[in-house]
C-alpha positions as CSV (number, residue, x, y, z in Angstrom):
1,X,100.8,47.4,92.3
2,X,101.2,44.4,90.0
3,X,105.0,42.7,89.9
4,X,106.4,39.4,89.4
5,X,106.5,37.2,92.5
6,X,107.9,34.0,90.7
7,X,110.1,33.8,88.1
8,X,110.8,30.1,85.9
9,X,113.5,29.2,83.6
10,X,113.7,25.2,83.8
11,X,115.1,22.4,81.4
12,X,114.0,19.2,82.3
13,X,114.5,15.8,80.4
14,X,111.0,13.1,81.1
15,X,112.1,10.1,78.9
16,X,111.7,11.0,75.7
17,X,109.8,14.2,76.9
18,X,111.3,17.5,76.9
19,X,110.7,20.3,78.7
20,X,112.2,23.9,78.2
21,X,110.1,26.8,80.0
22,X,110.7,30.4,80.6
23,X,108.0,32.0,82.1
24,X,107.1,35.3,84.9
25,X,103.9,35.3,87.4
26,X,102.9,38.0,88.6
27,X,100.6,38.8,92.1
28,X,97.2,37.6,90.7
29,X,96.5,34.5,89.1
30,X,98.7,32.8,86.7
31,X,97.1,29.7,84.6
32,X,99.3,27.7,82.9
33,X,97.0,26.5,79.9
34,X,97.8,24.0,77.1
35,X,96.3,20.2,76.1
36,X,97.6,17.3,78.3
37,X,100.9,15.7,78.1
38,X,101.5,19.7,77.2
39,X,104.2,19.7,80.6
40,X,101.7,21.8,83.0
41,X,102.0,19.3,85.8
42,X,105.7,18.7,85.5
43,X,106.4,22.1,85.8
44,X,104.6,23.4,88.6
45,X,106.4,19.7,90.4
46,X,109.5,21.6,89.8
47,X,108.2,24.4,91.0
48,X,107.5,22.7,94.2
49,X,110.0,21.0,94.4
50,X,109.0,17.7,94.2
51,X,110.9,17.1,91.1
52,X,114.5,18.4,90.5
53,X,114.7,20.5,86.9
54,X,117.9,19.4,85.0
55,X,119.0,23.2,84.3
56,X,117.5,26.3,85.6
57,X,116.3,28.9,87.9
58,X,113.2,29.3,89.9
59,X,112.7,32.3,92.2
60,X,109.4,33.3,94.5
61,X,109.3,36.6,95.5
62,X,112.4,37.2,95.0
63,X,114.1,34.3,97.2
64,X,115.7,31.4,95.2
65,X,114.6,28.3,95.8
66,X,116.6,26.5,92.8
67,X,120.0,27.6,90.8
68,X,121.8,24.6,88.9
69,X,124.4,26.8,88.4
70,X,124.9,27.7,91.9
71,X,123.2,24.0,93.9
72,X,120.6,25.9,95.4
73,X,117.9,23.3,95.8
74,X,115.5,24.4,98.9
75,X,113.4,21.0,99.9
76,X,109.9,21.4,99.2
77,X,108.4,21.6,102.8
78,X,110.6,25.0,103.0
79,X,109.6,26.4,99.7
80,X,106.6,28.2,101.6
81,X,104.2,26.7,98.7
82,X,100.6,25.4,99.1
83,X,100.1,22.8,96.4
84,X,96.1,21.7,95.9
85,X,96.1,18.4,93.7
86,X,93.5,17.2,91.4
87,X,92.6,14.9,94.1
88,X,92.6,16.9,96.8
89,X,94.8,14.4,98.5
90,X,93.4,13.9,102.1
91,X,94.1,11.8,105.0
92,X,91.6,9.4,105.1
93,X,91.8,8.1,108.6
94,X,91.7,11.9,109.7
95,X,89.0,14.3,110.3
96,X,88.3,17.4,108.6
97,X,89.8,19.7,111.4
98,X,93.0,17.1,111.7
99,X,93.3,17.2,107.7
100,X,93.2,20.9,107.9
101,X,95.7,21.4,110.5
102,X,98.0,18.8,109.3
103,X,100.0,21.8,106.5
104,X,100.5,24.2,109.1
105,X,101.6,21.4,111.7
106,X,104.1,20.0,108.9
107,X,105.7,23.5,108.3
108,X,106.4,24.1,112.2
109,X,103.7,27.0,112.9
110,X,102.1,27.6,116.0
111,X,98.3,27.2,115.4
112,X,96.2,30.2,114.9
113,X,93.1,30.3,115.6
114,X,91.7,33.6,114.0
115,X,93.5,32.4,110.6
116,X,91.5,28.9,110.9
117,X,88.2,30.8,111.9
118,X,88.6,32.8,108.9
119,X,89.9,30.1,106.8
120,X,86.7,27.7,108.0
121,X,84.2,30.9,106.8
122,X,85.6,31.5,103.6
123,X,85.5,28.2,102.3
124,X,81.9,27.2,104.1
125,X,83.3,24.2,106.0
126,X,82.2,24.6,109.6
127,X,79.3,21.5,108.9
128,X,82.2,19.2,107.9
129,X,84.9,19.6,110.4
130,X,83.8,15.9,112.4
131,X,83.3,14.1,109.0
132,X,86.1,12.3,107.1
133,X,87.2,12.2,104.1
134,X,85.1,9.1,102.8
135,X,82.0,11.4,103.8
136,X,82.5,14.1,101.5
137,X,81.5,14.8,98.1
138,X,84.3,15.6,95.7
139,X,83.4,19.4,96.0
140,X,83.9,19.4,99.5
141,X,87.2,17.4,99.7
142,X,88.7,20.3,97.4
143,X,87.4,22.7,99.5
144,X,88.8,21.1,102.6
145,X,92.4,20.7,100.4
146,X,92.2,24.2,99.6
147,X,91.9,24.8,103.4
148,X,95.6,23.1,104.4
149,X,97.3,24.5,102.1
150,X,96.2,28.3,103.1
151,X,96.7,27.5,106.6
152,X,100.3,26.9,105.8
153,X,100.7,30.3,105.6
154,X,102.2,29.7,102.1
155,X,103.8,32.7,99.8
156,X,102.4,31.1,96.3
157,X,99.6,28.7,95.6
158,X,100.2,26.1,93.2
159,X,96.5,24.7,91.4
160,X,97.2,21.7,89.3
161,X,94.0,21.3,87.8
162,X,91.6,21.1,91.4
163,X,88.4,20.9,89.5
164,X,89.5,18.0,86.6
165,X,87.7,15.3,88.3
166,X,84.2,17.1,89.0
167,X,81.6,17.1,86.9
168,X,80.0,20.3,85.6
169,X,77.3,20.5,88.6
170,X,80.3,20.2,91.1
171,X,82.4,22.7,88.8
172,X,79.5,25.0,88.8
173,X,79.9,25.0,93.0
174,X,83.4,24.9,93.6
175,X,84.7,27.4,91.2
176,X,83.4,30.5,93.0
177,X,85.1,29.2,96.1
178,X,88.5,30.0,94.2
179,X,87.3,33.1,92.9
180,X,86.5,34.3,96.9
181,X,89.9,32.9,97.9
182,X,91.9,34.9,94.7
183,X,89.6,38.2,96.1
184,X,90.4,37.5,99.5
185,X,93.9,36.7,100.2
186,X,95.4,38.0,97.3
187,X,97.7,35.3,97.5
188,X,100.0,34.5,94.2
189,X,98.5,31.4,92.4
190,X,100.1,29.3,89.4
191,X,96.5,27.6,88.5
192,X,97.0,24.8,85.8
193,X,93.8,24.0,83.5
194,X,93.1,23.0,79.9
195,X,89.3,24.0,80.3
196,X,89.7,28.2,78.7
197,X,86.0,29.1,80.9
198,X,88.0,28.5,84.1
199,X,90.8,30.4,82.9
200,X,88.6,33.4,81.8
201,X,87.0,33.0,85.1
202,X,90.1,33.1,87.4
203,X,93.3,34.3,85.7
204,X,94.9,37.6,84.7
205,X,98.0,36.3,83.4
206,X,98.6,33.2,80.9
207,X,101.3,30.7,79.8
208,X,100.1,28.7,76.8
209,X,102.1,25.4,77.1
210,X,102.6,23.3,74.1
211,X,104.8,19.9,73.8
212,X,106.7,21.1,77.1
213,X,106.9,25.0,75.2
214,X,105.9,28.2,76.5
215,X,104.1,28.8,72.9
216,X,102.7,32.4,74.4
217,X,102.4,34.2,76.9
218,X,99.5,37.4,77.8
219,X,96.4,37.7,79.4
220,X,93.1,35.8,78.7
221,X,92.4,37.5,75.5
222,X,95.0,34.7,74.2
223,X,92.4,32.4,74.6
């Protein structure tokens, strides 16, 4: 059964940017799709909560996390939200295993060692758990972000553009990795791209974003 798990209705005011987006996700994958400087990353930081929207609503599954008209503003590390970057983001000094245990260690869970087994096999990172960051190709270091964030146990997935800074070999490798983890968990992701063959790849719903404007809104055939 398909319904919406997060629902977004946010003003926000970037300098002489403005952002005004209305939009539903629903428990598959959600891409929000548009050129840069189109608002993509902006928004899914206010979904996040790393930045604060200047009117609005956001709700996941069902629990508000933000109201401007009521002050509800839940603090990002109790949104329940796993947030990959385009860097991947990792702890340099740490190891793979430390890196990946750092989200659930942040969010106050006890450790679980069938979920990080599972977690290990599905992303192929058993040979890298001694290695640090330094050590790993760019594939690899998204692989191992993808990791912490599951392990947090999160309610939504938030993609802001993982594979921008591979190259197409690297592409080619990584993006079945997300396909096994959108099969596999079945996990609500918001997956922000302006490359259409990833989106056709991964998503069943999308937003088209334009100048900080849901233009549309469908499934892939809109691209």
């Amino acid at each position: 059964m398909v319904f919406d798990v997060i629902s977004v209705d946010v003003d926000k005011q970037l300098g002489d940017f403005a952002i005004s987006a209305s939009f539903e996700g629903d428990n598959g994958v959600t891409a929000l799709f548009g050129p840069s400087g189109s608002g993509k990353t902006s928004i899914v930081g206010m979904i996040a909560g790393l930045i604060k929207p200047d009117r609005g609503r956001i709700a996941i599954d069902g629990d508000t996390v933000f109201d401007s008209a009521t002050g509800i503003d839940a603090p990002a590390h109790r949104r329940r939200i796993g947030y990959v970057f385009q860097d991947g983001r990792l702890f340099p000094h740490l190891s793979v295993a430390r890196n990946l245990d750092y989200g659930r260690w942040m969010t106050g869970l006890p450790p679980d060692e069938a979920q990080f087994k599972h977690v290990i096999e599905l992303l192929d990172i058993a040979p890298l758990i001694k290695r640090r960051p330094g050590a790993l190709s760019g594939g690899e270091r998204q692989r191992v972000a993808l990791g912490r964030a599951l392990l947090m146990k999160p309610r939504l997935m938030l993609l802001d553009e993982p594979l921008a800074s591979l190259d197409a070999r690297r592409k080619n490798e990584i993006l079945p990795y997300f396909i096994r983890l959108r099969d596999d968990t079945r996990l609500p992701m918001i997956y922000v791209s302006h490359d259409a063959n990833e989106v056709r790849r991964l998503a069943s719903r999308v937003v088209l974003l334009d100048d900080g404007q849901v233009a549309k809104t469908g499934g892939v055939e809109l691209l």
